[in-house]
PAVO-137541 format. One line per field, with one value per residue (C-alpha): x, y, z negated; residue in three letters; residue number from 1. Coordinates in nm, 4 decimals. Layout:
residues N
xx <- (X, ...) $
yy <- (Y, ...) $
zz <- (Z, ...) $
rest <- (ALA, ...) $
nr <- (NUM, ...) $
This chain:
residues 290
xx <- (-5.4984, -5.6764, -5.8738, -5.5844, -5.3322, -5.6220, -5.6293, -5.2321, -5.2472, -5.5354, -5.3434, -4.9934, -5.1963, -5.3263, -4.9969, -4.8828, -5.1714, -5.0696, -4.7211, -4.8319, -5.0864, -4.8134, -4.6405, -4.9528, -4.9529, -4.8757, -5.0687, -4.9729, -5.3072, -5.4875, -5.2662, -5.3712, -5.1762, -5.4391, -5.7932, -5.7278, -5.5872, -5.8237, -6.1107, -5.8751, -5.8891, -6.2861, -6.3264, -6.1216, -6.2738, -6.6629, -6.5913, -6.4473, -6.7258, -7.0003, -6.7335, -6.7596, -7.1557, -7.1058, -6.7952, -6.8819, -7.1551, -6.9819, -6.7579, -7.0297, -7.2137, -6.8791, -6.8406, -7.1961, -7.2248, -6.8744, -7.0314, -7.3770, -7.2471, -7.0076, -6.9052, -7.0092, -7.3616, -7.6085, -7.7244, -8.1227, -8.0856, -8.3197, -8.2382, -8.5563, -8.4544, -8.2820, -8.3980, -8.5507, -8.6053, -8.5435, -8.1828, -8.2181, -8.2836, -8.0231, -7.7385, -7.7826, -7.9570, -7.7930, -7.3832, -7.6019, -7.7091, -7.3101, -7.2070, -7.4124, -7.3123, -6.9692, -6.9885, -7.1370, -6.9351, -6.6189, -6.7789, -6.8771, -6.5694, -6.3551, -6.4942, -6.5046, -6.1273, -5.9976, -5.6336, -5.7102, -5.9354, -5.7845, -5.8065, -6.0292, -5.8238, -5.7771, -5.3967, -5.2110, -5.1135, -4.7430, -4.7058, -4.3845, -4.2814, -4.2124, -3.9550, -3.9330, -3.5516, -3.3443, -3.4468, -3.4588, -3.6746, -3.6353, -3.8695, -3.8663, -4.0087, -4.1295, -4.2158, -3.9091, -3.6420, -3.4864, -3.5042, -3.4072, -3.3440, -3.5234, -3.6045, -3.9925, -4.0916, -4.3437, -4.5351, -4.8401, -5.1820, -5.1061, -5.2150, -4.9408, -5.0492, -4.7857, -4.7070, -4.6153, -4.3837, -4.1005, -3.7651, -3.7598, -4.0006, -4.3554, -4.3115, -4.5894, -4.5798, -4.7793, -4.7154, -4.9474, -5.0470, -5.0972, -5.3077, -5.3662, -5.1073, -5.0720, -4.8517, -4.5533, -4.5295, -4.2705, -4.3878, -4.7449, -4.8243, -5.0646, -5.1731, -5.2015, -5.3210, -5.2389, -5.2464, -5.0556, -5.2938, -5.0145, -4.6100, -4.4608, -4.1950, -4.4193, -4.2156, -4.3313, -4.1657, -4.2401, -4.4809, -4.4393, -4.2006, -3.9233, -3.6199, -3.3244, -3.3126, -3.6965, -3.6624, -3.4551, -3.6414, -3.8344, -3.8167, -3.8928, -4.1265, -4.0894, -4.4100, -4.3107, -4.4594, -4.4682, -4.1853, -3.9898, -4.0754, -3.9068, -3.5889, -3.5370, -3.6184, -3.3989, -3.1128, -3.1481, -3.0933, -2.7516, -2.5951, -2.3696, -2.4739, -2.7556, -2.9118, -2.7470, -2.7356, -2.3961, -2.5990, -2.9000, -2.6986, -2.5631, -2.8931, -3.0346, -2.7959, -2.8962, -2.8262, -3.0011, -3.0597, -2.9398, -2.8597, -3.0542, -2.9039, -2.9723, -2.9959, -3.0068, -3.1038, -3.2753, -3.2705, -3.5665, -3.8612, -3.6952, -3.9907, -4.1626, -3.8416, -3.8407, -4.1982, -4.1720, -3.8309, -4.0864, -4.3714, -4.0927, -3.9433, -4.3328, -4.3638, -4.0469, -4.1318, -4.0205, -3.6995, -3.7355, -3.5520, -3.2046) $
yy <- (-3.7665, -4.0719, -4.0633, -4.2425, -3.9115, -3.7004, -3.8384, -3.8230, -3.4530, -3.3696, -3.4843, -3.3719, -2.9670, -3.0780, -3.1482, -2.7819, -2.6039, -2.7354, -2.7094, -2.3027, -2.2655, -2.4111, -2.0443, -1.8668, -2.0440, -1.7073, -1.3713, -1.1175, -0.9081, -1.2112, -1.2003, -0.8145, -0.6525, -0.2995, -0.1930, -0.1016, -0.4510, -0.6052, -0.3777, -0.4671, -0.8377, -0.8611, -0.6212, -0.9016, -1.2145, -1.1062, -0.9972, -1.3458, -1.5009, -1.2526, -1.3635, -1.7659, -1.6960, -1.6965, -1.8528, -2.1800, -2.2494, -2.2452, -2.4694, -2.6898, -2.6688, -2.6957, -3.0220, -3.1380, -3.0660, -3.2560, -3.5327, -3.5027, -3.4745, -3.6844, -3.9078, -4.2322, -4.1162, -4.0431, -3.6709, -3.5519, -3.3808, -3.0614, -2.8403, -2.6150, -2.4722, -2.1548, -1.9519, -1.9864, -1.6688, -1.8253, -1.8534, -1.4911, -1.3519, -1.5449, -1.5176, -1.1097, -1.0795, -1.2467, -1.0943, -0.7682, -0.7859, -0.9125, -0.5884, -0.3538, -0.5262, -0.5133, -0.1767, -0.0575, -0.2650, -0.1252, 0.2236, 0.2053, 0.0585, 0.2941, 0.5642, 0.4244, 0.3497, 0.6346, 0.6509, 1.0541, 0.9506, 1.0193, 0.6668, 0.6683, 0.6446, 0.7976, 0.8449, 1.1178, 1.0445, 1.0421, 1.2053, 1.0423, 1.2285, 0.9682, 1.0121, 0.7929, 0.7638, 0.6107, 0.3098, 0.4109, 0.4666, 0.7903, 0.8204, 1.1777, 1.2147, 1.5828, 1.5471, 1.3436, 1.5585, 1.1660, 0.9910, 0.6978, 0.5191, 0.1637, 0.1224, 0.2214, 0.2022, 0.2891, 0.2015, 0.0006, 0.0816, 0.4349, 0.5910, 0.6689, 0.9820, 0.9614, 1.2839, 1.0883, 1.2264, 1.1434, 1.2832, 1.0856, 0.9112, 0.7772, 0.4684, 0.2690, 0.2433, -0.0263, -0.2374, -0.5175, -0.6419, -0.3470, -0.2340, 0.0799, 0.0915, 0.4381, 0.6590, 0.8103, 1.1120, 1.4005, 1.7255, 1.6477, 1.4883, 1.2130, 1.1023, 0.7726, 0.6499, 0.3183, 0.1512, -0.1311, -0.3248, -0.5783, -0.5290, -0.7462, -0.6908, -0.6631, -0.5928, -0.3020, -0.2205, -0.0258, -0.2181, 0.0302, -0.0139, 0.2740, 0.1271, -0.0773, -0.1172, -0.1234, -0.4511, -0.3896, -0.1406, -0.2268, -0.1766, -0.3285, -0.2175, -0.2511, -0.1596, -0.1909, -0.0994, 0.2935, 0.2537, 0.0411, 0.3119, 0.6419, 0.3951, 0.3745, 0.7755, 0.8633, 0.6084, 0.8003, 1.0949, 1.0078, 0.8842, 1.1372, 1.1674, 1.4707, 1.4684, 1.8168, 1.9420, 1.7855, 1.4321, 1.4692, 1.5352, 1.2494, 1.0404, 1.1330, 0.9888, 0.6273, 0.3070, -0.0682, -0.2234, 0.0689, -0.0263, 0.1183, 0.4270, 0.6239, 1.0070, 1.2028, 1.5369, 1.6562, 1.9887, 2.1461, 2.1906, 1.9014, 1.7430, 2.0686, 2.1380, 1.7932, 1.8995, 2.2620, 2.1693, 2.0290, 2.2673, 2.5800, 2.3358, 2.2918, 2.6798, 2.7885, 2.8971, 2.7112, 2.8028, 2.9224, 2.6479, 2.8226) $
zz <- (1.8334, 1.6617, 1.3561, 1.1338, 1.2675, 1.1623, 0.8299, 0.7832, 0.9103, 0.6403, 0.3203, 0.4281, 0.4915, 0.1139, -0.0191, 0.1050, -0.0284, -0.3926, -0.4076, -0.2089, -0.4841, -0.7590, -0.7315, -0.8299, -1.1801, -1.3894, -1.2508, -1.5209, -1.4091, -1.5466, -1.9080, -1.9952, -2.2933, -2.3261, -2.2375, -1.9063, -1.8395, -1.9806, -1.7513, -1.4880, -1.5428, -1.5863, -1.2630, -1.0505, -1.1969, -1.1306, -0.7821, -0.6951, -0.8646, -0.6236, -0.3248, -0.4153, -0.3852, -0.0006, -0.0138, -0.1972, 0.0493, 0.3760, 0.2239, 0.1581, 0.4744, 0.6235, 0.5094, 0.5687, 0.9468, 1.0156, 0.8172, 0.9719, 1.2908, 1.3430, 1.6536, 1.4774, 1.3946, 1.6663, 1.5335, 1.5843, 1.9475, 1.9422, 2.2818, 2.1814, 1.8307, 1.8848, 1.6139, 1.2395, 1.0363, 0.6761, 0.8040, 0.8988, 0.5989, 0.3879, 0.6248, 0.6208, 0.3281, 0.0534, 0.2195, 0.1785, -0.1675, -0.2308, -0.0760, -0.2910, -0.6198, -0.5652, -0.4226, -0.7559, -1.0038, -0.8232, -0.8408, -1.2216, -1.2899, -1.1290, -1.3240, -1.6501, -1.6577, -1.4497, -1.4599, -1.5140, -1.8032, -2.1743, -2.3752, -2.6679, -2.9623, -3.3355, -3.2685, -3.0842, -2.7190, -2.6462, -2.3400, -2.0535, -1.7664, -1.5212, -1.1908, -0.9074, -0.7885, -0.5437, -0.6597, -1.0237, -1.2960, -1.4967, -1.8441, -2.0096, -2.3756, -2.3586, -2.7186, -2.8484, -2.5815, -2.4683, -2.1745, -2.0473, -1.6926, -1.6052, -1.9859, -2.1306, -2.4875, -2.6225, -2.9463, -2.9685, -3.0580, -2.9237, -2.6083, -2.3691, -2.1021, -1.8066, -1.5545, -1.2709, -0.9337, -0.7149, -0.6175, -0.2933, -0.1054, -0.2097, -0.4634, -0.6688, -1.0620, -1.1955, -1.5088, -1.4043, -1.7763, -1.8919, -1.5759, -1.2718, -1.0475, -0.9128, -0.6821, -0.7223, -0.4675, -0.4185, -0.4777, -0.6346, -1.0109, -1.0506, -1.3999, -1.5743, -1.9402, -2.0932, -2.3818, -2.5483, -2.7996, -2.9145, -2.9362, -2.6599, -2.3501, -2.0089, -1.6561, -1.4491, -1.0875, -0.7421, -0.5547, -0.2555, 0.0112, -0.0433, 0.1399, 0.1212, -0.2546, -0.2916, -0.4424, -0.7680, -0.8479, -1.1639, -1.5540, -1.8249, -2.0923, -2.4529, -2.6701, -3.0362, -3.3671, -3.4443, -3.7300, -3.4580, -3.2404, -3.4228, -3.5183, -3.1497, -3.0958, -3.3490, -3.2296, -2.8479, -3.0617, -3.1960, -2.8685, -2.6950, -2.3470, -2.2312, -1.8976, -1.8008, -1.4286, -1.3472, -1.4948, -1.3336, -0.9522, -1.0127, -1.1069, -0.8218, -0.5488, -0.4730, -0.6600, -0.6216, -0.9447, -1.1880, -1.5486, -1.8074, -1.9301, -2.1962, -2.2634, -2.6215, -2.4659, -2.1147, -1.9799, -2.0635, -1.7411, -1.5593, -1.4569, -1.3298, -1.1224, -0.9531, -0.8248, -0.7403, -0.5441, -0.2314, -0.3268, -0.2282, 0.0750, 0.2040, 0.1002, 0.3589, 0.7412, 0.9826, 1.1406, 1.5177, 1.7891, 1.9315) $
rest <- (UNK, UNK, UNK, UNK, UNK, UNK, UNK, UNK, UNK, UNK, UNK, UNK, UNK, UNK, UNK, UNK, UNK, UNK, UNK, UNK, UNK, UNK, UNK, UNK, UNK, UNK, UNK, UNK, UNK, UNK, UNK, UNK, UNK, UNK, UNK, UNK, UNK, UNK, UNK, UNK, UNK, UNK, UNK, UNK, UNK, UNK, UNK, UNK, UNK, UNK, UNK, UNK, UNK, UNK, UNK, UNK, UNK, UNK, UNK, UNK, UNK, UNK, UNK, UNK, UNK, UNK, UNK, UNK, UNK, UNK, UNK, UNK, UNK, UNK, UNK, UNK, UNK, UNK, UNK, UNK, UNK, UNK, UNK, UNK, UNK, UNK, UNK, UNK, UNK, UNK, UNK, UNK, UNK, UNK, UNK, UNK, UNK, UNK, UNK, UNK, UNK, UNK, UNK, UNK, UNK, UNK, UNK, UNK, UNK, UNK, UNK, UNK, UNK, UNK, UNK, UNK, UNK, UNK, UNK, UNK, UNK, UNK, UNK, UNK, UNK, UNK, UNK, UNK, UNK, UNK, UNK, UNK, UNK, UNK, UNK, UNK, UNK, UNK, UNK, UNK, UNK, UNK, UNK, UNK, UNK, UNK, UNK, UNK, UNK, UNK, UNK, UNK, UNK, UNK, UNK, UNK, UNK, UNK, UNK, UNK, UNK, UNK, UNK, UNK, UNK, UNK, UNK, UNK, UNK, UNK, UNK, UNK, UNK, UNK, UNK, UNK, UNK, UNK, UNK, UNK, UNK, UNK, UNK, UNK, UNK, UNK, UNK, UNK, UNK, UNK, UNK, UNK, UNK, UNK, UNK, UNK, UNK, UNK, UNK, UNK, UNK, UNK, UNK, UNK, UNK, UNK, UNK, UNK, UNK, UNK, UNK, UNK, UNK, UNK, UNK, UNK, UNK, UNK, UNK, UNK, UNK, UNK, UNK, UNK, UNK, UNK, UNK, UNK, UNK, UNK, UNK, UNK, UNK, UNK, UNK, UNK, UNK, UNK, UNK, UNK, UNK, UNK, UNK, UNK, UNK, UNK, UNK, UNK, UNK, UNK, UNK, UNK, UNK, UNK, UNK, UNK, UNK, UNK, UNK, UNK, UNK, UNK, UNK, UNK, UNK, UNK, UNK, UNK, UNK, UNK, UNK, UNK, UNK, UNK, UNK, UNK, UNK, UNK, UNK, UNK, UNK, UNK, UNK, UNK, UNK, UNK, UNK, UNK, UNK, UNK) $
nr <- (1, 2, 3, 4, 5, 6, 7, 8, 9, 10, 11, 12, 13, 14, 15, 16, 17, 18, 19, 20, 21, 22, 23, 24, 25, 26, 27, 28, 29, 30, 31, 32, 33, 34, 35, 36, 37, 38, 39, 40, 41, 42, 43, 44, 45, 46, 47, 48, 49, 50, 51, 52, 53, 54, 55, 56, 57, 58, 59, 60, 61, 62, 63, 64, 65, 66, 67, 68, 69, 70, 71, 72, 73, 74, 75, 76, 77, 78, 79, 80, 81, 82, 83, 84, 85, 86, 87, 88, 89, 90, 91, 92, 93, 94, 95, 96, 97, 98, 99, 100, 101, 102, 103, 104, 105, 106, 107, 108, 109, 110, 111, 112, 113, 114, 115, 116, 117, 118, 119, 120, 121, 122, 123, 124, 125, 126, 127, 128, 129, 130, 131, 132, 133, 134, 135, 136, 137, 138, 139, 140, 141, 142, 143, 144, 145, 146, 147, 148, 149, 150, 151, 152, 153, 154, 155, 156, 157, 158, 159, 160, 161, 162, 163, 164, 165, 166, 167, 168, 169, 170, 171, 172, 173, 174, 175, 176, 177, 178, 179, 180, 181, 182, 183, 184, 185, 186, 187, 188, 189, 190, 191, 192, 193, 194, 195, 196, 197, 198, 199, 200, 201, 202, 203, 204, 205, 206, 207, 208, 209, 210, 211, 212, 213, 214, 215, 216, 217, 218, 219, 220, 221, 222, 223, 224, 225, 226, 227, 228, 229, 230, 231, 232, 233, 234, 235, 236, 237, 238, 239, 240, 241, 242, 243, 244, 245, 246, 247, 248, 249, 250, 251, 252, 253, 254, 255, 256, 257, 258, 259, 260, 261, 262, 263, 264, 265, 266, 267, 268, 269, 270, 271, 272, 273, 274, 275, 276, 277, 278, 279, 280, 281, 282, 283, 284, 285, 286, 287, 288, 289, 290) $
């Protein structure tokens, strides 16, 4: 291949890259609605600035040495040199200091913005019981006695503190904007805190593979103001249909790409049940082979 080909093979891999890169124009993790977003956001952004340290000059030397050494310029020819400690030390030293700073941003960061850790606020928490489904999302209000399936609102300003499980397989929930994505897994309860600082509609879906309708399976979430807020709690009140047993059996068969339903009563201890239903199947012996 000739120089000219070369050329013509360079720009055409450029054009890709853009019109690749041209899908990445919105990143929602990069648009955060609450604090933990925002931690989120500033976590991401000063690691890839500590990566581009190393990064940015291979790049550079990249280009350099194909320049330098190129088949139309006669290069310095020096069969001796086979080792220079300066080079040493920044090639492992500076990766090394790289490591350690990103090892304790992610550590302090971590920490700081838990998902187990209560948000800071001067208003009440409003607890959610969340359920992973087949490929649904159920929302209970302890508090409010609603729920509601593939729909989430909550009001801003306040802090929400989700019980998180699953009545099927393992599933991620994770509303990117408003930050920590976090499991979803039968018979245990993980916990999450998040805050909305602004009213707004932000999606939030499974981002963990949990079969054939893993795909559909998202929700939307509405954060409104707190008057907005008990209009809607009070208008799940007056509807007519209570997630009962016969309900709920139903609910948990599967369906890709649910509509959102909504409930004006839930049987109370619902969300306990759905865990100790695989803490009693884990709790049963074995049954001895025929």
């Amino acid at each position: 291949m000739n120089a000219r080909k070369l050329r013509y093979a360079a720009r055409a891999l450029s054009l890709c890259g853009i019109f690749v890169l041209s899908g990445c124009s919105y990143l929602p993790v990069l648009a955060p609605r609450g604090p933990i977003g925002v931690a989120d956001k500033a976590t991401i952004l000063t690691s890839i600035a500590l990566m581009l340290i190393v990064a940015i000059p291979v790049f550079v030397l990249t280009a350099f040495v194909v320049w330098r050494y190129r088949a139309s310029r006669k290069a310095t020819y020096t069969p001796d040199w086979s080792h220079s400690g300066r080079l040493e030390i920044v090639v492992w030293v500076v990766p090394a200091i790289i490591v350690v700073a990103l090892g304790g941003l992610v550590w302090s960061t971590t920490h700081r913005i838990s998902p187990y850790k209560a948000i800071a606020s001067t208003a009440k928490p409003l607890p959610i019981d969340v359920v992973a489904l087949d490929w649904r999302w159920l929302f209970i209000y302890p508090d409010q006695h609603i729920a509601s399936v593939n729909k989430l609102v909550i009001p801003a300003g306040v802090p929400v503190s989700f019980r998180i499980t699953s009545n099927t397989v393992m599933s991620s929930f994770f509303i990117p904007r408003l930050g920590s994505q976090i499991y979803a897994m039968p018979g245990m309860r993980t916990k999450l805190h998040l805050l909305a600082d602004a009213p707004g509609t932000y999606v939030g879906r499974n981002y963990q593979f949990s079969g054939a309708g893993y795909a559909s399976m998202h929700f939307q979430t509405i954060a409104t103001t707190p008057a907005d807020f008990a209009t809607w709690v009070q208008h799940m009140r007056d509807g007519h249909q209570a997630l009962d047993p016969a309900v709920w059996r139903q609910l948990e068969k599967p369906v890709r790409g649910g509509p959102v339903i909504s409930y004006s009563s839930v049987q109370p201890g619902l969300f306990d049940r759905i865990i100790n239903k695989f803490m009693t199947a884990k709790a049963m012996p074995a049954k001895p082979h025929a």
